[in-house]
MOPAC internal coordinates of N, CA, C and O (Angstrom, degrees):
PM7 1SCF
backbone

  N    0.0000 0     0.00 0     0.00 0    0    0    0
  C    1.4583 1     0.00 0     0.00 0    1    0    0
  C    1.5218 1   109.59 1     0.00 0    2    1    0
  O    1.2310 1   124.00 1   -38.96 1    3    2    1
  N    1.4940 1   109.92 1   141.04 1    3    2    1
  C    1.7996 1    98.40 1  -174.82 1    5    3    2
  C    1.4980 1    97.38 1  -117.03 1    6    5    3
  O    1.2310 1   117.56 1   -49.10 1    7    6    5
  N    0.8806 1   122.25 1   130.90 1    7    6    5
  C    1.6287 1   137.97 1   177.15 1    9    7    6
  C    1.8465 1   101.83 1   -89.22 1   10    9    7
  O    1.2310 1   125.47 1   -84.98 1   11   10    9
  N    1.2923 1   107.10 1    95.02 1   11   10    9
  C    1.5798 1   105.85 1   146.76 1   13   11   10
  C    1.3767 1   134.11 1   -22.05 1   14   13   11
  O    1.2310 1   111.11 1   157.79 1   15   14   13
  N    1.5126 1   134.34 1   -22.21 1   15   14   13
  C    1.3032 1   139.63 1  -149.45 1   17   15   14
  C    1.5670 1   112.86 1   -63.94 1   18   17   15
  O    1.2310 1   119.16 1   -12.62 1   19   18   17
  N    0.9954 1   119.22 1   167.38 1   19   18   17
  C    1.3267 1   131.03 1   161.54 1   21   19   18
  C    1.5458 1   125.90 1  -156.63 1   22   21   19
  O    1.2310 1   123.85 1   -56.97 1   23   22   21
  N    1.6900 1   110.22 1   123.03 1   23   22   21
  C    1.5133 1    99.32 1  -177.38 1   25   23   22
  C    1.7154 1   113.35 1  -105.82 1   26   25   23
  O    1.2310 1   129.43 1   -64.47 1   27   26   25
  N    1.3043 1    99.43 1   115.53 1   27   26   25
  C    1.5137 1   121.32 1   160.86 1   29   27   26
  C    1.5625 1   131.80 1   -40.54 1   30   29   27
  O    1.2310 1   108.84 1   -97.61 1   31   30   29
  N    1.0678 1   138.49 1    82.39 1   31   30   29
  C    1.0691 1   132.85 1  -178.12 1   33   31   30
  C    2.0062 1   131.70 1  -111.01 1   34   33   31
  O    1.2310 1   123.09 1   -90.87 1   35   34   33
  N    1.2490 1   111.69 1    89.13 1   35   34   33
  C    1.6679 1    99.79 1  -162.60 1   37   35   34
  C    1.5666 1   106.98 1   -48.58 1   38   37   35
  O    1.2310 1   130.16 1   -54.91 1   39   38   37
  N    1.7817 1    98.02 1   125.09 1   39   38   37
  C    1.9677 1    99.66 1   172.13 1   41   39   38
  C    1.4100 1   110.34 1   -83.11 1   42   41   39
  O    1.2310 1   130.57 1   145.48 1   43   42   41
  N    1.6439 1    97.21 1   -34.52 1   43   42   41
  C    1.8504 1   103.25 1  -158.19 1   45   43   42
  C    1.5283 1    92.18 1  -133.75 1   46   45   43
  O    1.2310 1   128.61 1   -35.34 1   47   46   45
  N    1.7291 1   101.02 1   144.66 1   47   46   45
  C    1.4833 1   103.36 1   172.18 1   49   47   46
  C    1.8746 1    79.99 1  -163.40 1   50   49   47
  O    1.2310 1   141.34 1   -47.72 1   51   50   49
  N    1.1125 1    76.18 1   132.28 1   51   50   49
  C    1.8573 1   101.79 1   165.16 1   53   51   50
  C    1.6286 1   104.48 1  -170.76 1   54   53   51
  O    1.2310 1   127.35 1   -37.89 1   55   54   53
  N    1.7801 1   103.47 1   142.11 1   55   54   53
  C    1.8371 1   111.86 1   169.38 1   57   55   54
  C    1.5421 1    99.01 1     1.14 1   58   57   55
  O    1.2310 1   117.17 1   -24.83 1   59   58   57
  N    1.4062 1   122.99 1   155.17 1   59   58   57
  C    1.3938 1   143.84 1  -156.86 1   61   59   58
  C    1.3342 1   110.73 1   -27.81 1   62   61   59
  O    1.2310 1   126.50 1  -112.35 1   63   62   61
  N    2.0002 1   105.11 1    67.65 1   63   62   61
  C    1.4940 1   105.37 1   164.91 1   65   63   62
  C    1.5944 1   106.50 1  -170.41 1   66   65   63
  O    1.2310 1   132.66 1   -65.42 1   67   66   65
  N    1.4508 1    93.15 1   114.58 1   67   66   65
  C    1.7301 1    81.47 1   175.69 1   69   67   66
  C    1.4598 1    89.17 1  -134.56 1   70   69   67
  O    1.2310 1   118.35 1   -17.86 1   71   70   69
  N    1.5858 1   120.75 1   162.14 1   71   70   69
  C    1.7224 1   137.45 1  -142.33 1   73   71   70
  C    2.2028 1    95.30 1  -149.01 1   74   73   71
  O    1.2310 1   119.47 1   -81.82 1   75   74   73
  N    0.6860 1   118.62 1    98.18 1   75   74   73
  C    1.4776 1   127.64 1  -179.18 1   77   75   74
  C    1.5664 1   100.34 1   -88.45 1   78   77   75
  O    1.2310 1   126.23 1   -55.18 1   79   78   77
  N    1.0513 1   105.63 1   124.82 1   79   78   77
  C    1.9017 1   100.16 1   170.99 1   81   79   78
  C    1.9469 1    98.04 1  -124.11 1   82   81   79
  O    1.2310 1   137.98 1   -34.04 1   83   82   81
  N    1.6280 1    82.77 1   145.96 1   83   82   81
  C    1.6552 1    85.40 1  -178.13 1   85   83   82
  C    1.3569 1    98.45 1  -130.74 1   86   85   83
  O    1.2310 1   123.70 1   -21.82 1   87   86   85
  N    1.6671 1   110.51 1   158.18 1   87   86   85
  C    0.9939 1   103.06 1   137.70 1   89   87   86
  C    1.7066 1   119.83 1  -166.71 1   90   89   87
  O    1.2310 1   122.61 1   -13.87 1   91   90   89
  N    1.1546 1   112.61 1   166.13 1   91   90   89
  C    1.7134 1   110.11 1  -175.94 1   93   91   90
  C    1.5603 1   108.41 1   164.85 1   94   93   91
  O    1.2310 1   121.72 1   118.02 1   95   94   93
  N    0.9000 1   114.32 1   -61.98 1   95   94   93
  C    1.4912 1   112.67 1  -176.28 1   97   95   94
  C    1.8226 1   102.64 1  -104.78 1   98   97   95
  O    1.2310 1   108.86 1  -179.54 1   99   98   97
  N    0.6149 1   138.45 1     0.46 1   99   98   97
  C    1.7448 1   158.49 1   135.29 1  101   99   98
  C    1.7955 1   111.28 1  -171.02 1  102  101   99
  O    1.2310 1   132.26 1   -10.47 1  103  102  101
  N    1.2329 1    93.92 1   169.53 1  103  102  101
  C    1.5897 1   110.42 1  -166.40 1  105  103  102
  C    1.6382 1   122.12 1  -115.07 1  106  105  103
  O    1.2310 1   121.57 1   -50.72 1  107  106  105
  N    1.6263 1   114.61 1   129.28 1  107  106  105
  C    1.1607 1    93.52 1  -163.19 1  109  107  106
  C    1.6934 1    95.52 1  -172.90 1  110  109  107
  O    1.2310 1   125.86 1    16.30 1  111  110  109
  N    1.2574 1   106.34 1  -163.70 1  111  110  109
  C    1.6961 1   114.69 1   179.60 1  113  111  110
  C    1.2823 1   110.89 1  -135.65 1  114  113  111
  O    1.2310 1   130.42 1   -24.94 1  115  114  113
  N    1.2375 1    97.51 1   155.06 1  115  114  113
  C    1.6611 1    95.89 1   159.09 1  117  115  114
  C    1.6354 1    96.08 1  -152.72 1  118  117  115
  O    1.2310 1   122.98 1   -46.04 1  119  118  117
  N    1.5394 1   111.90 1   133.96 1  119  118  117
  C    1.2194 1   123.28 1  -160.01 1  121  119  118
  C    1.9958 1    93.50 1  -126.60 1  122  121  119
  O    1.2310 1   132.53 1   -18.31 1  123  122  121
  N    1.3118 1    93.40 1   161.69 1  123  122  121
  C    1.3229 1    92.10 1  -175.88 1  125  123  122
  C    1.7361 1    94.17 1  -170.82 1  126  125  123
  O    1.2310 1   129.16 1   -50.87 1  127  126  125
  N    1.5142 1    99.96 1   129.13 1  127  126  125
  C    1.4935 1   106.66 1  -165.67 1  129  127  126
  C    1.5463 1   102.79 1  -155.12 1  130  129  127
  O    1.2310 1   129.28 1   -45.96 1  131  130  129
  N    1.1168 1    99.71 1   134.04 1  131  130  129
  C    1.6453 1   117.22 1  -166.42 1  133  131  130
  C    2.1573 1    88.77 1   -91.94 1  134  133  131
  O    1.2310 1   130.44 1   -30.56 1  135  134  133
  N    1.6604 1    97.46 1   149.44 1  135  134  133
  C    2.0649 1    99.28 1   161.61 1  137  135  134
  C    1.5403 1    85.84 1  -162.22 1  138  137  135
  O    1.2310 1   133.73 1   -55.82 1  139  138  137
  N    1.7673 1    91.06 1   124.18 1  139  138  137
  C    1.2398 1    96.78 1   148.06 1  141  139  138
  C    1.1092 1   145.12 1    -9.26 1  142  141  139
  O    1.2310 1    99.71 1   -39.63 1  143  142  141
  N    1.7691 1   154.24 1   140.37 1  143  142  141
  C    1.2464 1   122.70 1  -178.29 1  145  143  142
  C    1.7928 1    90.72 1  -153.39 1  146  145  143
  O    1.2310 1   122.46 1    15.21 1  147  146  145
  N    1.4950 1   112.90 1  -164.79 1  147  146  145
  C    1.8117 1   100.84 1   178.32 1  149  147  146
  C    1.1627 1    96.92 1   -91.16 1  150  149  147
  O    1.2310 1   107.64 1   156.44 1  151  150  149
  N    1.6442 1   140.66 1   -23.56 1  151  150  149
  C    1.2490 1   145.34 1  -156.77 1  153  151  150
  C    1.8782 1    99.40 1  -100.90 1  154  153  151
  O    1.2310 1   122.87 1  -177.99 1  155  154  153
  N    1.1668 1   112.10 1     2.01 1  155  154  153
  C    1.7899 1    96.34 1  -165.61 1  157  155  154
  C    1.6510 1   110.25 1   143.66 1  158  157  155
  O    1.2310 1   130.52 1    69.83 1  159  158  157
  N    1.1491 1    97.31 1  -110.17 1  159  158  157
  C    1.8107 1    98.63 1  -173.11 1  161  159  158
  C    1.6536 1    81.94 1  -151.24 1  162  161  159
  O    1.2310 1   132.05 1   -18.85 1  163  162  161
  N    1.2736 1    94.33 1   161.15 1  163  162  161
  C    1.5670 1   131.10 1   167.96 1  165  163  162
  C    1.3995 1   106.73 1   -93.86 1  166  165  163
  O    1.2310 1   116.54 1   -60.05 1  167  166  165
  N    1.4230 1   124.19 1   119.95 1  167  166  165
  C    1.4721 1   117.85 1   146.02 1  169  167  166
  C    1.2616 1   109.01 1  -123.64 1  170  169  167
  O    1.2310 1   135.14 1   -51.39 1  171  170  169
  N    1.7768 1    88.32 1   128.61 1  171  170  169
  C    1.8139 1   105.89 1   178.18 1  173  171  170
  C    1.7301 1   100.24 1  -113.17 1  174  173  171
  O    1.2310 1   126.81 1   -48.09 1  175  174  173
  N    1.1606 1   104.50 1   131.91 1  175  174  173
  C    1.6192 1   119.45 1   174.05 1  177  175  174
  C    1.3870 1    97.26 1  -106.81 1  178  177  175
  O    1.2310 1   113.68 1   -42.38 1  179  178  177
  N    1.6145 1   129.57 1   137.62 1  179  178  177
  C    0.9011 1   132.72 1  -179.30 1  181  179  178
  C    2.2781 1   107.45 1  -117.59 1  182  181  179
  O    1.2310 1   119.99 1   -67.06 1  183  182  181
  N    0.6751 1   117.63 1   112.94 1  183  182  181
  C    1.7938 1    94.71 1  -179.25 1  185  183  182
  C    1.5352 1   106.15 1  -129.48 1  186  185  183
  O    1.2310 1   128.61 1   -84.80 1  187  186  185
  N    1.2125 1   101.01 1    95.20 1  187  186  185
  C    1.6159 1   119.37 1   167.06 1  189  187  186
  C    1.3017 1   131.51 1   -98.25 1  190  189  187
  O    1.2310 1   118.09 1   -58.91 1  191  190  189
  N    1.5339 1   121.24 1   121.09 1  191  190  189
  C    1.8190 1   115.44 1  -150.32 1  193  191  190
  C    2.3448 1    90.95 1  -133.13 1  194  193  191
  O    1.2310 1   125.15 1   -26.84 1  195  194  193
  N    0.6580 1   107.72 1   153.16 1  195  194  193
  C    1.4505 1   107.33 1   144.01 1  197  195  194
  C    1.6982 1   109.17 1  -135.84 1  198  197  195
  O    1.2310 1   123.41 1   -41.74 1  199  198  197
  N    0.9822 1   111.06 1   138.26 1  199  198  197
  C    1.8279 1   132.84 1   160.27 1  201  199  198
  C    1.5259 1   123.26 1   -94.57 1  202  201  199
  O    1.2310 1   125.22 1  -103.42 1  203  202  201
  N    1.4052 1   107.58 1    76.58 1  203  202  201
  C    1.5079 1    93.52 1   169.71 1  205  203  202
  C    1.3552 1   131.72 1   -80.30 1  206  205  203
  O    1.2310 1   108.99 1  -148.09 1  207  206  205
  N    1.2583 1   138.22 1    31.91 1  207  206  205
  C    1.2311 1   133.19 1   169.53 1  209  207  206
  C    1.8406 1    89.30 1  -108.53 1  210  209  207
  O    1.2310 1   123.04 1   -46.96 1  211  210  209
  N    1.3722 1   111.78 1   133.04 1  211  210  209
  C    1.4710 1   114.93 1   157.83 1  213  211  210
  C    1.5858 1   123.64 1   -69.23 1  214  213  211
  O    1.2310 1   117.85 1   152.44 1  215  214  213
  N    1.0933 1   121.70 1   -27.56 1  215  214  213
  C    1.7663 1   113.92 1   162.56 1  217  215  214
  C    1.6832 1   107.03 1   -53.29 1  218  217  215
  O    1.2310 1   125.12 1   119.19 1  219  218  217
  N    1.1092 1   107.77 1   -60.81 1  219  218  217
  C    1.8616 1   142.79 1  -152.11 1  221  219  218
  C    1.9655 1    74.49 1   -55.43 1  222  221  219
  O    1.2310 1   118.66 1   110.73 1  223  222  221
  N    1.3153 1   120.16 1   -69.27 1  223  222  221
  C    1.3643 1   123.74 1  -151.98 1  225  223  222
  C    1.9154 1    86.89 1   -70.52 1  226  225  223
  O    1.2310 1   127.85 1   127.44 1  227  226  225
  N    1.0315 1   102.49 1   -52.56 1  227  226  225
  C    2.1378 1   103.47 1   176.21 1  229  227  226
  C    1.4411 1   101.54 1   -20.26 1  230  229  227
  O    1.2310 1   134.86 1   107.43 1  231  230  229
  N    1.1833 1    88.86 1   -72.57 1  231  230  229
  C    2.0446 1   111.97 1  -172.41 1  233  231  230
  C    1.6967 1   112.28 1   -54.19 1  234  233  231
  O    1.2310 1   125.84 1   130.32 1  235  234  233
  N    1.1678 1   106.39 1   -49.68 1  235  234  233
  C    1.4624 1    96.11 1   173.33 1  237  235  234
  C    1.2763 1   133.71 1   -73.74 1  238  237  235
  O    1.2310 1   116.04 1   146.29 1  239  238  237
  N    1.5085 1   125.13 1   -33.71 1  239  238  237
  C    1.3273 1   134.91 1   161.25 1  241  239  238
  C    1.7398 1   111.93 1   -52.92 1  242  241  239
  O    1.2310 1   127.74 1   119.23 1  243  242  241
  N    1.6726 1   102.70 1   -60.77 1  243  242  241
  C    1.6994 1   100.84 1   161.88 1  245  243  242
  C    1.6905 1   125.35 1   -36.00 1  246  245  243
  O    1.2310 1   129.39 1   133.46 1  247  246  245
  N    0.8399 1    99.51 1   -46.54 1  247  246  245
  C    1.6526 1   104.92 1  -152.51 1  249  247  246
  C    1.7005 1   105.49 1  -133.69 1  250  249  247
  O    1.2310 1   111.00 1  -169.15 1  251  250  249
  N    0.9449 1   134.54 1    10.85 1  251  250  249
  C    1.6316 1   134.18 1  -169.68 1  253  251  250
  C    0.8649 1   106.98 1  -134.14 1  254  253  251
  O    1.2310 1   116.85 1   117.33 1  255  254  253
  N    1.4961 1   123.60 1   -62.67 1  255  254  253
  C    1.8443 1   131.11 1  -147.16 1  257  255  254
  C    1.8688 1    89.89 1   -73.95 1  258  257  255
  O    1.2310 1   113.15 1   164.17 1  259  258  257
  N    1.2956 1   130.56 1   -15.83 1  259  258  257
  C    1.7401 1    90.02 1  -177.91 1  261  259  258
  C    1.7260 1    96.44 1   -91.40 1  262  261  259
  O    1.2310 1   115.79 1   161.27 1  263  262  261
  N    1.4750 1   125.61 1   -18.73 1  263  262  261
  C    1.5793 1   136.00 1  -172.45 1  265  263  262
  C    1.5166 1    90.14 1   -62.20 1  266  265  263
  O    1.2310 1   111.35 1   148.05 1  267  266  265
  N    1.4192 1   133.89 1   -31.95 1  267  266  265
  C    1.3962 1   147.34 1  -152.27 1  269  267  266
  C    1.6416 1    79.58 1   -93.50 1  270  269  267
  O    1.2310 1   111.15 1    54.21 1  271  270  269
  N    0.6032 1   134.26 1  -125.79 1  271  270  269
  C    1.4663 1   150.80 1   133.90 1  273  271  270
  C    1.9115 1    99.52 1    64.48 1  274  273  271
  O    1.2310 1   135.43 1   107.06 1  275  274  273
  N    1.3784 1    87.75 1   -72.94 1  275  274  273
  C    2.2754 1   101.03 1  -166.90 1  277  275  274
  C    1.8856 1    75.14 1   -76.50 1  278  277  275
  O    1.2310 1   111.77 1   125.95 1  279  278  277
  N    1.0696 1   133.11 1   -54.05 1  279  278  277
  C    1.9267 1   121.41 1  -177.52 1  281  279  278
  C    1.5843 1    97.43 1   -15.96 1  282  281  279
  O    1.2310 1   137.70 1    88.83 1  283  282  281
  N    1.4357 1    83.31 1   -91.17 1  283  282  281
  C    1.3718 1   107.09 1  -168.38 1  285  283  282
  C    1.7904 1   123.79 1   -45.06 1  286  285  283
  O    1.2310 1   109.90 1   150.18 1  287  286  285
  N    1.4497 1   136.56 1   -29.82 1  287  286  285
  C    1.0860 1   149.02 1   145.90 1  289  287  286
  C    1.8426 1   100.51 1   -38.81 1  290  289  287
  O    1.2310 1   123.75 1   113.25 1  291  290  289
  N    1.4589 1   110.42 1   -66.75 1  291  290  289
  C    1.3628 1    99.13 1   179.29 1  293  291  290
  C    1.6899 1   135.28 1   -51.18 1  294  293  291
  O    1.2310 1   142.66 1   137.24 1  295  294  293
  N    1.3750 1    73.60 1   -42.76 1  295  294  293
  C    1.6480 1    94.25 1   171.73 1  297  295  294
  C    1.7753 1   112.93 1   -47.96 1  298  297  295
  O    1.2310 1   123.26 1   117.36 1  299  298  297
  N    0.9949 1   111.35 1   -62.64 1  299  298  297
  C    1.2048 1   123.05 1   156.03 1  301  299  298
  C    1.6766 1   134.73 1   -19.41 1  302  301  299
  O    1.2310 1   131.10 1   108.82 1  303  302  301
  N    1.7489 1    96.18 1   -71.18 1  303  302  301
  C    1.5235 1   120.28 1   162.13 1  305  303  302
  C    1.4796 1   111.17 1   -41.85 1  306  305  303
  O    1.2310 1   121.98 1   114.65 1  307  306  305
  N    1.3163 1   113.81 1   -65.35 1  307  306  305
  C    1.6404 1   117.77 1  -175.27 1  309  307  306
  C    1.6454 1   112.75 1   -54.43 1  310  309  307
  O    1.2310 1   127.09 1   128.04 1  311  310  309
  N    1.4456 1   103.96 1   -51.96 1  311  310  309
  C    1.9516 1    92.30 1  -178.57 1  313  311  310
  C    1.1950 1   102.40 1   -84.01 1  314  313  311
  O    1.2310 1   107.00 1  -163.58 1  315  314  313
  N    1.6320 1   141.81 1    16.42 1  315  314  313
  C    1.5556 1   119.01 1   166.55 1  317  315  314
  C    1.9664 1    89.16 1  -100.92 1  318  317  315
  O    1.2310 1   114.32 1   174.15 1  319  318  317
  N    1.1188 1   128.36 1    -5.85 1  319  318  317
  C    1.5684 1   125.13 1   166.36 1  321  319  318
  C    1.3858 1    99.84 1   -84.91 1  322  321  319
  O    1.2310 1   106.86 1   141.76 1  323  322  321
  N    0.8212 1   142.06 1   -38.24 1  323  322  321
  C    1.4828 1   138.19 1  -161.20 1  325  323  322
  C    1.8892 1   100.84 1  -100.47 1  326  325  323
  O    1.2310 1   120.05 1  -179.62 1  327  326  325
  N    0.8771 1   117.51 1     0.38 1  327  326  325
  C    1.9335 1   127.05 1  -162.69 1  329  327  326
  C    1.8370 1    85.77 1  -117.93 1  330  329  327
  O    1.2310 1   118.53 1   138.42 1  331  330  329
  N    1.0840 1   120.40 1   -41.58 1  331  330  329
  C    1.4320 1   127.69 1   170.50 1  333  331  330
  C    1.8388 1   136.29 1   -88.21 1  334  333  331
  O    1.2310 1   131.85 1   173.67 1  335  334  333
  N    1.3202 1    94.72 1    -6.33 1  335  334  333
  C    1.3134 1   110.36 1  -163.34 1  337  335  334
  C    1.7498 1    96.62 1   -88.80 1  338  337  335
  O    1.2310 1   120.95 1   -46.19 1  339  338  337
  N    1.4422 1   115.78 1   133.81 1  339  338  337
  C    1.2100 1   114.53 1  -173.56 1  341  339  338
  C    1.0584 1   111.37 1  -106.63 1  342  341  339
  O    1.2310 1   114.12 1   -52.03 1  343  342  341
  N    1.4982 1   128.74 1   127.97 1  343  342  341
  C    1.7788 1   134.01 1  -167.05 1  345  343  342
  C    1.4279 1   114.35 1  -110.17 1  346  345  343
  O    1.2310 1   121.24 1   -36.45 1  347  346  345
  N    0.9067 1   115.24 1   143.55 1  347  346  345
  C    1.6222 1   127.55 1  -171.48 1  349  347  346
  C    1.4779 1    96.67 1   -92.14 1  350  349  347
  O    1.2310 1   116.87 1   -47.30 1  351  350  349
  N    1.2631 1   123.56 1   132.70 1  351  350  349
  C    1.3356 1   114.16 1   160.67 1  353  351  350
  C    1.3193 1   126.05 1  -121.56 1  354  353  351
  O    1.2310 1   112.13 1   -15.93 1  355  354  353
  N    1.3606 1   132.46 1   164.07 1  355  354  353
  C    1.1742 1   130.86 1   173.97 1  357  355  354
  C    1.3969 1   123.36 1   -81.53 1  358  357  355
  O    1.2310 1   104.90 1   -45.43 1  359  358  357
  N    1.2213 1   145.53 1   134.57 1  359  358  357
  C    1.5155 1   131.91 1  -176.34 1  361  359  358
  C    1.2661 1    93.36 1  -149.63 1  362  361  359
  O    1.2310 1   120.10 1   180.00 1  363  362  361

């Protein structure tokens, strides 16, 4: 039986940068780091994986990498609404 899983673990976190390393069903990063810019901030998403089983990589390119793909776009969508979203506060 092959278990999909993957365990998440933050390696690196400092001011606009935190680095997730996984691994289980392939191994990899995904980094994500905010830089200053003249227009606002920079967000760079980084997502680096290797698959060493050749079925495992078959299956994911088939059937994963575009689900990987619209994720990550969303992912995106939500913290530039929430990075823009203006909050009222109480004081």
């Amino acid at each position: 039986f092959i278990n999909p899983a993957l365990h998440s673990v933050v390696i690196d976190r400092a001011p606009g940068l935190v680095v997730w390393q996984f691994t289980g069903f392939f191994q990899g990063r995904d980094r994500w780091e905010c830089q200053p810019c003249d227009t606002g901030t920079w967000l760079l998403n980084r997502f680096e994986y290797a698959i060493a089983n050749p079925v495992i990589e078959f299956g994911f390119k088939t059937f994963a990498a575009e689900w990987t793909r619209r994720d990550m776009v969303a992912q995106l969508n939500r913290l530039k609404y929430v990075a823009e979203e203006e909050y009222e506060c109480d004081t």
